[in-house]
Structures are given as structure tokens and as C-alpha cells.
C-alpha positions as a printed NumPy array, in Angstrom:
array([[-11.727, -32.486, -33.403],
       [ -9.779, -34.064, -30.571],
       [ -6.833, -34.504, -32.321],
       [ -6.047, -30.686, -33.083],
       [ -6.711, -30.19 , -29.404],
       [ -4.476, -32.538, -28.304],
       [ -1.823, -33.026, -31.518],
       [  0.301, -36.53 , -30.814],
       [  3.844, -35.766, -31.498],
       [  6.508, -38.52 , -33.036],
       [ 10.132, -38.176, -32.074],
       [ 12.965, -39.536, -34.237],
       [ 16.058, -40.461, -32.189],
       [ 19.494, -39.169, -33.36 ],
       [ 23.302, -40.555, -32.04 ],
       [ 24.848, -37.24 , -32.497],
       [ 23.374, -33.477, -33.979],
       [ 25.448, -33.986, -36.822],
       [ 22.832, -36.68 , -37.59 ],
       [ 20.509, -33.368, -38.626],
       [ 22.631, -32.729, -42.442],
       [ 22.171, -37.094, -43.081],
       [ 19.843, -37.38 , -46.632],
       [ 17.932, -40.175, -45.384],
       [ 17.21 , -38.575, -41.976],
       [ 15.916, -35.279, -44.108],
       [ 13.928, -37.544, -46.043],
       [ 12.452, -39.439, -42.916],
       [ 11.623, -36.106, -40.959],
       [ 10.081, -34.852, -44.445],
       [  7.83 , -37.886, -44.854],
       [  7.142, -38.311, -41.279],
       [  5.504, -34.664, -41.757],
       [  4.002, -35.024, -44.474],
       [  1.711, -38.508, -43.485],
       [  0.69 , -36.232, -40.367],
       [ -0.39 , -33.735, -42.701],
       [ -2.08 , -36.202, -44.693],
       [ -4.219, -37.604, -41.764],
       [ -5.37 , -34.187, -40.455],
       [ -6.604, -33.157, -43.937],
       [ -8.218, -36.427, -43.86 ],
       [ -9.619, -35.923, -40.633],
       [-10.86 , -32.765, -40.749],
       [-12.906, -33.466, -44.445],
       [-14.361, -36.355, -43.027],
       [-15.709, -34.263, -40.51 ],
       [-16.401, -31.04 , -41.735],
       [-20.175, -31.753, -41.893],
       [-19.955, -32.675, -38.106],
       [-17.537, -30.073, -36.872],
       [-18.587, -26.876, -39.127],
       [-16.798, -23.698, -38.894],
       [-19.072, -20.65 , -38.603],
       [-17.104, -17.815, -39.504],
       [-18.435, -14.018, -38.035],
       [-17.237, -10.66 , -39.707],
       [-17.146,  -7.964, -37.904],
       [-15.469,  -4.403, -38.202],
       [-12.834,  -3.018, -36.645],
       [-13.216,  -0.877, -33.583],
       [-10.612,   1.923, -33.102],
       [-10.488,   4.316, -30.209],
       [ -7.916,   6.827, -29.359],
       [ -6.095,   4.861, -26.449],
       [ -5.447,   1.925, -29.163],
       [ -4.134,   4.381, -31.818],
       [ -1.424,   5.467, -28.167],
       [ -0.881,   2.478, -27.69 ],
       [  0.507,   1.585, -30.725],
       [  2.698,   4.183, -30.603],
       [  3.794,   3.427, -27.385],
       [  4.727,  -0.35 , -28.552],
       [  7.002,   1.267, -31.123],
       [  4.987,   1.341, -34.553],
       [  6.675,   5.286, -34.56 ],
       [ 10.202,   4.278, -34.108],
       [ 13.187,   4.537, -36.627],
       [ 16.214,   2.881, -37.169],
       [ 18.399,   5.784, -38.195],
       [ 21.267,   3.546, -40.02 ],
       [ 19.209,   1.814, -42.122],
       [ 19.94 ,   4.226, -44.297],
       [ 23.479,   4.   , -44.573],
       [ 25.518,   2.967, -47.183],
       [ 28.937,   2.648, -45.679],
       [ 30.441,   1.426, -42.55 ],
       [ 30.252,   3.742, -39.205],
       [ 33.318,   3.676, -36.677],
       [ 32.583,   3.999, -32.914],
       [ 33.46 ,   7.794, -32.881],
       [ 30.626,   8.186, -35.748],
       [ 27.875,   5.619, -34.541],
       [ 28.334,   7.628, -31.005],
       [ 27.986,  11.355, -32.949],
       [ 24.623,   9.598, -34.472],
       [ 23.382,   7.902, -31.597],
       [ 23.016,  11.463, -30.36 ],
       [ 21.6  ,  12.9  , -32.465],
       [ 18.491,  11.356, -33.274],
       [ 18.49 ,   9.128, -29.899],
       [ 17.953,  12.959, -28.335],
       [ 15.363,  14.059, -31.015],
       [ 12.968,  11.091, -31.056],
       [  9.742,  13.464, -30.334],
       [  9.552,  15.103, -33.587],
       [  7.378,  13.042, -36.158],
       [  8.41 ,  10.15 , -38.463],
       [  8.355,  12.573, -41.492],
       [ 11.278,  14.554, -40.148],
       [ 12.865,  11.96 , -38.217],
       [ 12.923,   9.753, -41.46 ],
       [ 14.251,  12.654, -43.75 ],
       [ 17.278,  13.342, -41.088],
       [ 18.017,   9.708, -41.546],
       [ 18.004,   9.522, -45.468],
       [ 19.702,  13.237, -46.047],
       [ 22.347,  12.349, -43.365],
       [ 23.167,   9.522, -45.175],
       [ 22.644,  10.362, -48.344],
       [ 26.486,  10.843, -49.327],
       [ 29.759,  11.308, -47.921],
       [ 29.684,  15.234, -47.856],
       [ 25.713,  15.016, -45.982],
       [ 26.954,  12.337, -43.893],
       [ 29.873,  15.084, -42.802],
       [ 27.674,  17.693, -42.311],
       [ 25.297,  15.306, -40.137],
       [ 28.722,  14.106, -37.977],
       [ 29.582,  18.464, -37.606],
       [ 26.152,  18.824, -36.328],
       [ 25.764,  15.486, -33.825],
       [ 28.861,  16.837, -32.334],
       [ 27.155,  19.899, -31.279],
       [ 24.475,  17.934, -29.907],
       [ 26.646,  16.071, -28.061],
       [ 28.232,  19.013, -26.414],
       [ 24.311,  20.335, -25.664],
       [ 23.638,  16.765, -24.191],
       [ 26.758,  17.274, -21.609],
       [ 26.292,  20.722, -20.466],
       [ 22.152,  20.571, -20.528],
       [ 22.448,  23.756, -22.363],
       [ 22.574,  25.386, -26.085],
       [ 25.387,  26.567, -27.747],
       [ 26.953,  29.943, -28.94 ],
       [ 29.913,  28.636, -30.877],
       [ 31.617,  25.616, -32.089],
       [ 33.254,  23.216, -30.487],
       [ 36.707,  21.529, -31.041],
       [ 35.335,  18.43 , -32.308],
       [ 32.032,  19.847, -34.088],
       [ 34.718,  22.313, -35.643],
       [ 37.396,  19.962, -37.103],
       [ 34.29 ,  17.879, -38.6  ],
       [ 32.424,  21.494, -40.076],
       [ 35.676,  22.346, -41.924],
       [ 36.155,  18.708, -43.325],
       [ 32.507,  19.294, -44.565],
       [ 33.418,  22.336, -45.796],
       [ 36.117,  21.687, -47.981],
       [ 34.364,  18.688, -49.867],
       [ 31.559,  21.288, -50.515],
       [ 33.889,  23.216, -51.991],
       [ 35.259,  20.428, -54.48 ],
       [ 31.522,  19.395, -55.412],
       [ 30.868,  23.076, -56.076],
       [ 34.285,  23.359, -58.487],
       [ 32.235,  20.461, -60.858],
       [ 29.727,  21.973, -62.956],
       [ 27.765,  19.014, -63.007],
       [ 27.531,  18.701, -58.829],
       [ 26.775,  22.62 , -58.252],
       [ 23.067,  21.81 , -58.441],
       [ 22.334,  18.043, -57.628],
       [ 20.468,  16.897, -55.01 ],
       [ 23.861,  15.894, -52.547],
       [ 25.102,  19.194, -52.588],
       [ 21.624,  20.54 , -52.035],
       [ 20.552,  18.767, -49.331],
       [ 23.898,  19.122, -47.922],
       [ 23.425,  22.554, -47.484],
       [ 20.469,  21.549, -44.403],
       [ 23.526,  20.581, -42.882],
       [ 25.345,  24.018, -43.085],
       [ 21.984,  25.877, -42.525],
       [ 21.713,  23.614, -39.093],
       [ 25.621,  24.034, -38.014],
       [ 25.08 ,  27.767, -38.147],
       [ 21.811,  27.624, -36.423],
       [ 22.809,  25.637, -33.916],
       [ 25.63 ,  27.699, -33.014],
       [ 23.472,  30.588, -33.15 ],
       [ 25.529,  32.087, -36.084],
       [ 22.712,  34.151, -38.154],
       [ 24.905,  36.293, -40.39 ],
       [ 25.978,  32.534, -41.745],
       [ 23.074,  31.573, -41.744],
       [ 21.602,  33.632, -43.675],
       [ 24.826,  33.805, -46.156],
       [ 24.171,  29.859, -46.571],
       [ 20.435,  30.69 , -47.221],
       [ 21.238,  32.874, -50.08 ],
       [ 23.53 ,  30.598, -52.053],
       [ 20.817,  27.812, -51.204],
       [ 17.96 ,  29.715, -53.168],
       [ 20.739,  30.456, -55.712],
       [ 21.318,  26.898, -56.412],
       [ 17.372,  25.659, -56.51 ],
       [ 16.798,  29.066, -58.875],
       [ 19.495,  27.285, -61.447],
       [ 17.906,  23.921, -60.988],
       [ 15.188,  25.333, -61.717],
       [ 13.124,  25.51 , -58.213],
       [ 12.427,  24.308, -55.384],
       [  9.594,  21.911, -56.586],
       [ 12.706,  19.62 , -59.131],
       [ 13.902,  17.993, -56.003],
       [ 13.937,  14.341, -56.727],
       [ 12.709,  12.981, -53.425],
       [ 10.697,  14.056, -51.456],
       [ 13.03 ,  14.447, -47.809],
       [ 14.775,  17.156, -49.902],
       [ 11.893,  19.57 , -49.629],
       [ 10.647,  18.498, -46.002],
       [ 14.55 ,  18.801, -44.577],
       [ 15.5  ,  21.458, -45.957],
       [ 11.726,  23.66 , -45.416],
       [ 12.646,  22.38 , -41.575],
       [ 16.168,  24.402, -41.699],
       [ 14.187,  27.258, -43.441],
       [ 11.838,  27.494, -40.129],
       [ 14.438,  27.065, -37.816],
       [ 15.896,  29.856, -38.832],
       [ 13.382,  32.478, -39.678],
       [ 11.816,  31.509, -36.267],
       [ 14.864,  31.957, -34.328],
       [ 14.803,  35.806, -36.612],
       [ 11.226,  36.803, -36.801],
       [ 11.443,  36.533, -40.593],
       [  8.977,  35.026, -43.249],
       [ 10.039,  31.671, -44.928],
       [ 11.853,  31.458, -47.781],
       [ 11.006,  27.937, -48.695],
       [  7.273,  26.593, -49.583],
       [  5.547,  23.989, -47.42 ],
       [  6.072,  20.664, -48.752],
       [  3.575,  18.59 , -49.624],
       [  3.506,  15.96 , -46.91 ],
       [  3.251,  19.148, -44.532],
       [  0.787,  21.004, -46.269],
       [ -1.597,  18.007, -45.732],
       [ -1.172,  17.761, -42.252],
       [ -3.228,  21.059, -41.789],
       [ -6.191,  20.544, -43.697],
       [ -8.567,  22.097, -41.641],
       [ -9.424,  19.604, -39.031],
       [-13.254,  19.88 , -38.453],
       [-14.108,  17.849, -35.011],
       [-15.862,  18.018, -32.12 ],
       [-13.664,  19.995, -29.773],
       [-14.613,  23.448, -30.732],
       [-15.735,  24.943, -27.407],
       [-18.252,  28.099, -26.272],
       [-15.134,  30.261, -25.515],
       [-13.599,  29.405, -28.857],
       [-16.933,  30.255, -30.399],
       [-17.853,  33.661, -28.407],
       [-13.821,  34.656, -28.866],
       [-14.311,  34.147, -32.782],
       [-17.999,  36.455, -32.567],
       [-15.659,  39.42 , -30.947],
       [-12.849,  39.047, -33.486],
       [-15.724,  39.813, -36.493],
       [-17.337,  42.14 , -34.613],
       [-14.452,  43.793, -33.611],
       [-11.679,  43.26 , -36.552],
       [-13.778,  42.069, -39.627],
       [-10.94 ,  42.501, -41.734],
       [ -8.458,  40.599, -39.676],
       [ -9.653,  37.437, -41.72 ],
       [ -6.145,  36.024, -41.926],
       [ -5.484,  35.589, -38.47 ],
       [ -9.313,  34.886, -37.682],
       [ -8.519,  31.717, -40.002],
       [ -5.134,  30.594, -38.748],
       [ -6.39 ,  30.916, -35.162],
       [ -9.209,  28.849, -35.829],
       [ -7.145,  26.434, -36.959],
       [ -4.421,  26.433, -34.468],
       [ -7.285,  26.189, -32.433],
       [ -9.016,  22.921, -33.417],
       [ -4.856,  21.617, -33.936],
       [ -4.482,  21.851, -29.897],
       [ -7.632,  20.507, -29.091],
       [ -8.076,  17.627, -31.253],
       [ -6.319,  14.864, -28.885],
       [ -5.765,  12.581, -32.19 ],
       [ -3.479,  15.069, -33.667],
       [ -0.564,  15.138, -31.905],
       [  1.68 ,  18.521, -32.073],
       [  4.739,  17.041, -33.815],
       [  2.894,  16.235, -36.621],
       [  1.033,  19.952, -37.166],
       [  4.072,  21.626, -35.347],
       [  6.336,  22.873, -38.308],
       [  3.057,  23.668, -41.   ],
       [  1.676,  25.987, -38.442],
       [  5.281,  27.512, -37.504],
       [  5.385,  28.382, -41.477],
       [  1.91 ,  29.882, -41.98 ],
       [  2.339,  32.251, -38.809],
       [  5.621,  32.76 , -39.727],
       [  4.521,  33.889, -43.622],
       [  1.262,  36.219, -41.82 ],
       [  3.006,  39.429, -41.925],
       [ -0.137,  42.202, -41.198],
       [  2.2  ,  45.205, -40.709],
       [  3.151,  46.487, -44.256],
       [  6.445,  48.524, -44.248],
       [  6.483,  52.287, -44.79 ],
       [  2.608,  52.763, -43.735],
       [  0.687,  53.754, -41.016],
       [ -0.165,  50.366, -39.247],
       [ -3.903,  50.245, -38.088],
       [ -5.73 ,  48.879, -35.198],
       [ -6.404,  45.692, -37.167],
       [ -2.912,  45.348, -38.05 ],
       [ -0.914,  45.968, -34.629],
       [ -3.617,  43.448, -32.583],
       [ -2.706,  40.772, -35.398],
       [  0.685,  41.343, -35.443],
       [  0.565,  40.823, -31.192],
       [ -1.364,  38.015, -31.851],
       [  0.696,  36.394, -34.01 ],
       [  4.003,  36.965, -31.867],
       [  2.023,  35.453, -29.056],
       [  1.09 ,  32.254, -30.947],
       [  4.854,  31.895, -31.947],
       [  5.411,  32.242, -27.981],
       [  2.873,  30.014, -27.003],
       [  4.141,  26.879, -29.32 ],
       [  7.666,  27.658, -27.95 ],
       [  7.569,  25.392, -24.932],
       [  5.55 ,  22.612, -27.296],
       [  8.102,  23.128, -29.911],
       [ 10.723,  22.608, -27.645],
       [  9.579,  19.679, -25.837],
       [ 10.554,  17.628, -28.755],
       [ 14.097,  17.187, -28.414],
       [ 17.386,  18.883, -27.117],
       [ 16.347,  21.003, -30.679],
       [ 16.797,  24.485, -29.701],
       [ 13.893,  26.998, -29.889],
       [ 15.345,  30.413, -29.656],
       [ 12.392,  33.293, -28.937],
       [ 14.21 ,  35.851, -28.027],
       [ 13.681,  38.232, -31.182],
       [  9.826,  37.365, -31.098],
       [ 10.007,  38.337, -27.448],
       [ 11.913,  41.694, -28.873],
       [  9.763,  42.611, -31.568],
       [  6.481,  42.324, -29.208],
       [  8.057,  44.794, -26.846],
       [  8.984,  46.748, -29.089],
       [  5.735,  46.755, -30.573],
       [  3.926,  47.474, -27.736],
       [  6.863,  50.175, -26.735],
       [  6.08 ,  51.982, -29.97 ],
       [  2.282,  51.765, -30.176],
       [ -0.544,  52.077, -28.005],
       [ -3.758,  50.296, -29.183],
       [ -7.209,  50.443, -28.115],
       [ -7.953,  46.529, -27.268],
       [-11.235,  46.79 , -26.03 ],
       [-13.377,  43.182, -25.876],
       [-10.225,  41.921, -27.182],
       [ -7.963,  42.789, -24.103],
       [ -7.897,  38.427, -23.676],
       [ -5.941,  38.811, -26.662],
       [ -3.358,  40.796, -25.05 ],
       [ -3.485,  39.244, -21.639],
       [ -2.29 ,  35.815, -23.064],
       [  0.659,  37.094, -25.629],
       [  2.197,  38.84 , -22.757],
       [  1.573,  35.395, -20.152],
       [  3.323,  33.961, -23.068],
       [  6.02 ,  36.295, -23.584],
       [  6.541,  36.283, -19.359],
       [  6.986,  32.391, -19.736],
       [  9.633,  32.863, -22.144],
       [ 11.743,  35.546, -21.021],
       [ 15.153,  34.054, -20.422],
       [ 16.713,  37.505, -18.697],
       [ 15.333,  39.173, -15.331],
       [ 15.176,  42.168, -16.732],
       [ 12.842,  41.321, -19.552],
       [ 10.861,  38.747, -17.603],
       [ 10.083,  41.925, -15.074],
       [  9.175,  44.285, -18.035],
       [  6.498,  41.662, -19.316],
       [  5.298,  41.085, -16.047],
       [  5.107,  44.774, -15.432],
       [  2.364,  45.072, -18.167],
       [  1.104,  41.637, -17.44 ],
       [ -0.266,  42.393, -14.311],
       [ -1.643,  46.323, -15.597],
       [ -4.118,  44.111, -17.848],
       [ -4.695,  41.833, -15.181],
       [ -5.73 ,  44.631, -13.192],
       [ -7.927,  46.348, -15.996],
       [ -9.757,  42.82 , -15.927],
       [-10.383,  42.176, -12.797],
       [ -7.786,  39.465, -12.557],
       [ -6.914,  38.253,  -8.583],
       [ -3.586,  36.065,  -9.169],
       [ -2.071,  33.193, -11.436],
       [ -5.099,  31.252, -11.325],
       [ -7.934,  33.428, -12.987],
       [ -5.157,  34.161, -15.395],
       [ -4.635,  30.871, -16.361],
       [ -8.721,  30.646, -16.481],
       [ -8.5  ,  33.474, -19.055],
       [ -5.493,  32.575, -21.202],
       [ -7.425,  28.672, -21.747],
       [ -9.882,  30.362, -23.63 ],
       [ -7.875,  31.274, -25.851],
       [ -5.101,  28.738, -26.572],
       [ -4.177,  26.778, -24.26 ],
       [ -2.543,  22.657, -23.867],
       [ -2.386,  20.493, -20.722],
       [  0.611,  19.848, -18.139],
       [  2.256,  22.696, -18.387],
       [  1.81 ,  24.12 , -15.506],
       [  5.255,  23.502, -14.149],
       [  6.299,  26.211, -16.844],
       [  4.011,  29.218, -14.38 ],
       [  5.638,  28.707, -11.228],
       [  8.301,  31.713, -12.421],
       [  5.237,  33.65 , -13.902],
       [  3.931,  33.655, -10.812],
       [  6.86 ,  34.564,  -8.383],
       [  7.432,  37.564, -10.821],
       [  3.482,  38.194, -10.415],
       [  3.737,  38.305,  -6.729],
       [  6.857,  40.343,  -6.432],
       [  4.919,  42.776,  -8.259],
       [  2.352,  43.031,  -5.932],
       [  4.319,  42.934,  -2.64 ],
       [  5.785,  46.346,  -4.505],
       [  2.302,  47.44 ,  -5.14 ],
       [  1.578,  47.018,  -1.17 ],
       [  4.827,  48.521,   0.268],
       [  4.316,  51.732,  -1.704],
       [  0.791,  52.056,  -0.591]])
């Protein structure tokens, strides 16, 4: 047993390194080895009696800090350029580096589609270069975009014309480069906060999967998950229900979690929505959900953020050209308020912009236009309107949310900041972000230095 703790070791001299390519030194280092081998398996079979191995199986033990850990060491981490086919210049590899160097929080899903449709062809690979350039430009001024740039431009319009030479072949009007190209376009126009292209590009999208005969003949399976992402994006940034299904990788990411964090509040919150909206089932299911999504600290929000984005997204309780009920208007301000509260999670991603402001619109206006009898379900509207007060990006609006912010606060009995906080955890609510109050509360307490001048 002594020898494998302490191994001998033989040396071979040699006049010069070159010595290292000579046959008969090969053939001396290779039989040298091999007698050493020899001995030990000799060694160790005339002892095995002696010196037996005892072998013990055990299982694995997993926690939650070794499942971080590994994440932290990299196990999550993607080399974007594997993926590509052709050669990158200096200008390009900078564009990329960007790009997904600025995005790394979203999950390995998305990350790894980017990386395969951006590199999928030349006229993808454009569209990805168009929209790094943007990203760029967001990187340098630390703020998003309205418009193109002169570089994102010049590369948009190159994209653009080879679009429009794969769309001149019959045979390319419907494969899956020119479809997943058009994520790209989708994203430019996004990005620069162009909707009326947006939605143009959206159109001729579901035209082309409608003659390929839908959305579920995509050949790989990034196709559906990049271009469902573009197809949130968008509707978020509009208030408008998804055009695209969930794909399949997403849609079993929200199987409904059942764990251990369920809490008293969660439970007593779910007893007043049945007593007090039985037929609000929808959102009584998608808020359970969401619920058990925040708390369960092994599912991290990148990879539940998009399928959850979707489904409240697609919950649409106010039906055109009829009377909206009680039922209806509280769901419809809860679900603007859940789109409000993932904001600042959604956001926290990546340089990805998360643009609220017609959520934050239609909720005023909704509350503007209606009046609504909350009863035990004032919480409800205590926390969309925190929300929407977080959000506000203009003075004006920030002050009009706070305005009937602190009315409910004062129907419940609410001192300051603090008990609303308090109140708005019961409901939905994720740790360290209370940086994100500090403006909450300044508009809070200029409201009530008002409140004691005019008395």
C-alpha cells in the first residue's frame, strides 16, 4: 500500500528536447511505463486480501445554496459565438459583445435562442448587428431609445434590403431564416419604441406562419421561444393580448409549483377573493400561481418571467361593448397591477427595456372612468396603485397615483411607507427592493405636508 502513497518516479535523461520525437526514446518512455504499470497491478492483487477496499454508497444531498452555487461557478453561462458559422470582424464581435454581455440575467432558454437565431444566417446575423447597435447606444447614455441611431440605422437598412431579396424567392418567403429574421425587425422597432412598425412587422409575421402552415411547423425549437419573446415585448410595452402561443419549453416552466411557501396571508387573501368574487376564477388561479412563483426561492424569476407575462397578458376580463361588472373591473386592476409589479423584476435582467407606461395609462383610466365598491378587497387596490406610484416615470402621473394612494391608505388606517409595505407583502411581494420606495415615499410625504398646511 506504501507504494501508491509514496509512487517512486524514474527519470530518463535527454541531450536536447528534440530528443522527445527519437523512436527509440518513445519506445523506452513507453516500456518504462508500462513495467511500472505492471508492478502496481502486481502489487495491488497480491494484496488485495490484505488491503481490501470497502466501498460505501450513499445518495446525493442537494440543498438550495449548492444548486446557487453552481450557478455562481458558471454552469448558466453561454458562449454566444459558438454558434457562428462565419468569421466576425472587430466592429461585429464589439456589436455582440454587447449585446448579450449586457443581457446575461435572462435564462439559458432565451439567452441560447438569441445566440442560435442571431446566427442562424447572414440576413439574422444583420438584424442581430442593427439591434446590438442600439444596445450599444443604451449602454453609453444609461438610457433607452426613441429612434435609431446612425450606426444601428445603416445596419437596419442593410437588413432590410436582403429581406427583401429572400422575400422576391418563392421558396425563402416562408422558411425558417426569413422567419426568425423577422424577431430581429420585431426587436429593432421595439427597441426604438416604433409601435406602428411594430405592429406592421407583426402582421406580415402571422401572414407568413399562416402560409407555412402555423406557428407549431417551426423546425427548431428557438424559433418559437424567440420569436413568442418579441411577441411579449411588444404587447407588454401596448397592453395587448399575445399573438403567439407559449412554447413548449415555457409552458413547462409554470406547472403549478406546489411547495411549502404558501403563507396565512396568501391563504386568508384567497378565502376573501371566493367569498367576495366567486366568479373571478381566472385571476384567483393565475394569482395563486404567481404567488407560489415569487415565493418558491428555487425558482428563480428569469425562468417563470416571460410564461407569466403571456398568461396575464392573454386574461382579458373586460369584454368590449358591455357593461363591465364588479368582478370584471377589480380583475382587470388586478391584473394591470401584477404587470406593474413584475416591471422592476422584469427589468432587472438586462439593459432590456420594460416600457409600462400604457399599463400605467389604462389603470388610470380605469379607475378615472369607474368607481368600484372594493370592500375586503381594498388590499387589492392599495398594492396596484403602490405599484403603479413605483413606476410612474413623469411627476405629474407619479402625483396622480400617489394622490389616490394615500386616500386608500387613509380608508385603512395606513400611518406611512412602512405599514404600506406591511400590507402590499401580503399580497405579492419579492425581497431587496426597497431602494425602488424611497420616491414612493417622498411623493407620500409631500402629500401629507399639503394635508397639514391646509388644515
Amino acid at each position: 500500500m506504501a507504494a501508491f502513497i509514496n509512487p517512486s518516479f524514474t527519470f530518463i535523461n535527454l541531450s536536447h528536447p528534440d530528443d522527445l520525437k527519437d523512436r527509440d526514446t518513445i519506445s523506452h518512455v513507453r516500456q518504462t511505463a508500462m513495467t511500472r504499470v505492471g508492478m502496481l497491478r502486481k502489487m495491488r492483487n497480491s494484496k488485495k486480501t490484505k488491503f481490501g477496499h470497502v466501498f460505501e454508497l450513499q445518495p446525493p444531498e442537494y440543498s438550495s445554496s449548492d444548486r446557487e452555487a453552481l450557478s455562481r461557478v458558471g454552469l448558466e453561462t453561454l458562449d454566444p459565438f459558438a454558434c457562428c458559422p462565419f468569421p466576425l470582424d472587430a466592429a461585429a464581435s464589439r456589436l455582440c459583445s454587447n449585446f448579450f454581455g449586457t443581457n446575461d440575467g435572462y435564462s439559458l432558454v432565451l439567452r441560447s435562442a438569441w445566440s442560435f437565431i442571431g446566427f442562424h444566417n447572414e440576413l439574422s446575423f444583420r438584424t442581430l448587428l442593427s439591434n446590438s447597435a442600439l444596445y450599444s447606444q443604451m449602454l453609453q447614455s444609461g438610457r433607452f431609445l426613441t429612434g435609431d441611431t446612425a450606426e444601428s440605422l445603416q445596419l437596419h437598412n442593410r437588413a432590410l434590403q436582403m429581406m427583401h431579396q429572400r422575400l422576391d424567392n418563392p421558396e425563402e418567403r416562408t422558411s425558417d431564416g426569413v422567419i426568425g429574421s423577422m424577431s430581429g425587425f420585431l426587436m429593432y422597432d421595439f427597441l426604438t419604441d416604433n409601435f406602428t412598425g411594430w405592429n406592421r412587422h407583426m402582421a406580415g409575421l402571422l401572414m407568413m406562419l399562416s402560409l407555412r402552415g402555423g406557428f407549431e411547423t417551426l423546425n427548431e425549437e428557438q424559433f418559437p421561444v424567440i420569436l413568442s419573446w418579441t411577441d411579449i415585448c411588444g404587447c407588454y410595452a401596448q397592453d395587448l393580448a399575445p399573438h403567439l402561443p407559449l412554447p413548449g419549453v415555457w409552458l413547462q416552466s409554470v406547472v403549478f409549483p406546489f411547495n411549502i411557501y404558501s403563507s396565512a396571508k396568501k391563504t386568508s387573501l384567497c378565502q376573501i377573493l371566493n367569498e367576495e368574487l366567486p366568479q373571478a376564477r381566472n385571476w384567483k388561479a393565475l394569482y395563486e400561481l404567481l404567488f407560489s412563483l415569487v415565493s418558491d426561492p428555487e425558482k428563480p424569476p428569469n425562468t417563470w418571467m416571460e410564461p407569466m407575462l403571456h398568461r396575464l397578458l392573454s386574461l382579458r376580463p373586460m369584454h368590449p361593448n358591455t357593461t363591465p361588472s364588479r368582478a370584471s373591473l377589480i380583475e382587470e386592476v388586478c391584473r394591470l397591477g401584477a404587470l406593474l409589479f413584475l416591471a422592476p423584476i422584469w427589468r432587472s435582467f438586462g439593459i432590456h427595456p420594460v416600457r409600462s407606461k400604457r399599463i400605467r395609462q389604462n389603470l388610470l383610466a380605469l379607475l378615472n372612468g369607474h368607481l368600484v365598491e372594493w370592500g375586503k378587497l381594498r388590499v387589492l387596490l392599495l398594492w396596484a396603485l403602490a405599484h403603479a406610484t413605483r413606476e410612474a416615470d413623469e411627476e405629474g402621473e407619479r402625483a396622480e397615483f400617489a394622490v389616490r394612494l394615500a386616500m386608500v391608505m387613509r380608508k385603512m388606517g395606513l400611518a406611512g411607507l412602512e405599514d404600506l409595505i406591511n400590507e402590499a407583502r401580503g399580497v405579492l411581494w419579492t425581497e431587496g427592493c426597497g431602494e425602488s420606495w424611497k420616491e414612493v415615499q417622498a411623493v407620500l410625504e409631500g402629500i401629507t405636508r399639503i394635508r397639514i398646511l391646509e388644515k
